[in-house]
N, C-alpha and C positions, 0 to 999 in steps of 0.2 A: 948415766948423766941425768942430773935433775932438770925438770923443765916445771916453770910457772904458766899457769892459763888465768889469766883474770876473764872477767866480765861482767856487766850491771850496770856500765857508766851509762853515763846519756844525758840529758839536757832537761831542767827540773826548774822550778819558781819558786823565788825566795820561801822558806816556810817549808817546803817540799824535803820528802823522803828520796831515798834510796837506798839499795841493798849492793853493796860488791862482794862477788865471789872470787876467789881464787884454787885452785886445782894442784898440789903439786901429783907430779908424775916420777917416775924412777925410784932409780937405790935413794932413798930417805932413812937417815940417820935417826933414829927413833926418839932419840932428845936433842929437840931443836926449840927454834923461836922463829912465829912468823909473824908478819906486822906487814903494815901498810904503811909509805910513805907520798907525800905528793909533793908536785913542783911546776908553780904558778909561772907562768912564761919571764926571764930578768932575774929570776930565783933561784936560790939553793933549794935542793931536793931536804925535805924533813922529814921527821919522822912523825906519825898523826898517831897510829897506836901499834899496840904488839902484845901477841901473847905467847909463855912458853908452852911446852910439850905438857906441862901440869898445870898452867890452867891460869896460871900468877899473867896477871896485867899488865899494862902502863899506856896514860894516854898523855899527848898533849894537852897542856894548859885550854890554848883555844876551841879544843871538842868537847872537853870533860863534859859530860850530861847529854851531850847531845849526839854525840856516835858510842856502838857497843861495837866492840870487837868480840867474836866466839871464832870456836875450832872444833870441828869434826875429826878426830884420829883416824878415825877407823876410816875414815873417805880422802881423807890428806886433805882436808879443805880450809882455807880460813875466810870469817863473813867481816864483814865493815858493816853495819843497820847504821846511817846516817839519817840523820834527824833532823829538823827547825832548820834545814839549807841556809845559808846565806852566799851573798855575792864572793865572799872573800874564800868562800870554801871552793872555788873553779880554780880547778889546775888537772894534770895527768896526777891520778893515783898507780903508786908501783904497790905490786908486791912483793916479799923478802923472805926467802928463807936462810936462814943463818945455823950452822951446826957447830959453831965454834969461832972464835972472836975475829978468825982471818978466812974462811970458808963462808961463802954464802952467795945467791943465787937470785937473778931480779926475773920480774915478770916484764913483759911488752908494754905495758902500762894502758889504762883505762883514760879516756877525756871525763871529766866531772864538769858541767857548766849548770850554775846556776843563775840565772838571769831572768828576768819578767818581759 
């Protein structure tokens, strides 16, 4: 059974950084896609970014430039480096691992608040 571990969240002033990590653990299908999504309270869960097993991209309109998404194989890890915080970026970040279009696996989710 897969399990996700995030961590990194925490509470940051507009402009402010942070790094979220995520862990998977178990049988991991060695071509997958992992990604971060968040979900601001009243809100559908989105997707912020994602990357595959080979390294290919994709971000939300709203972060381009200012979060990278990377991935560690060899550790089963995926990072979020969020950048230039803003207010609208607080919600819980999930992690996702996905190995196939109907298989996939969320993390416990991370609090993000940005506020001054």
């Amino acid at each position: 059974q897969v399990q996700l571990v995030e961590s990194g969240g925490g509470l940051v002033q507009p402009g402010g950084s942070l790094r979220l990590s995520c862990v998977a653990s178990g049988s991991i299908f060695r071509i997958n896609t992992m990604g971060w999504y968040r979900q601001a309270p009243g809100k559908q869960r989105d997707l912020v970014a994602s990357i595959t097993s080979g390294g290919s991209t994709n971000y939300a309109d709203s972060v381009k430039g200012r979060f990278t998404i990377s991935r560690d194989n060899a550790k089963n890890t995926v990072y979020l480096q969020m950048n230039s915080l803003k207010p609208e970026d607080t919600a819980v970040y999930y992690c996702n691992l996905r190995w196939n279009p109907t298989a996939n696996v969320w993390g416990q989710g991370t609090q993000v608040t940005v506020s001054s």
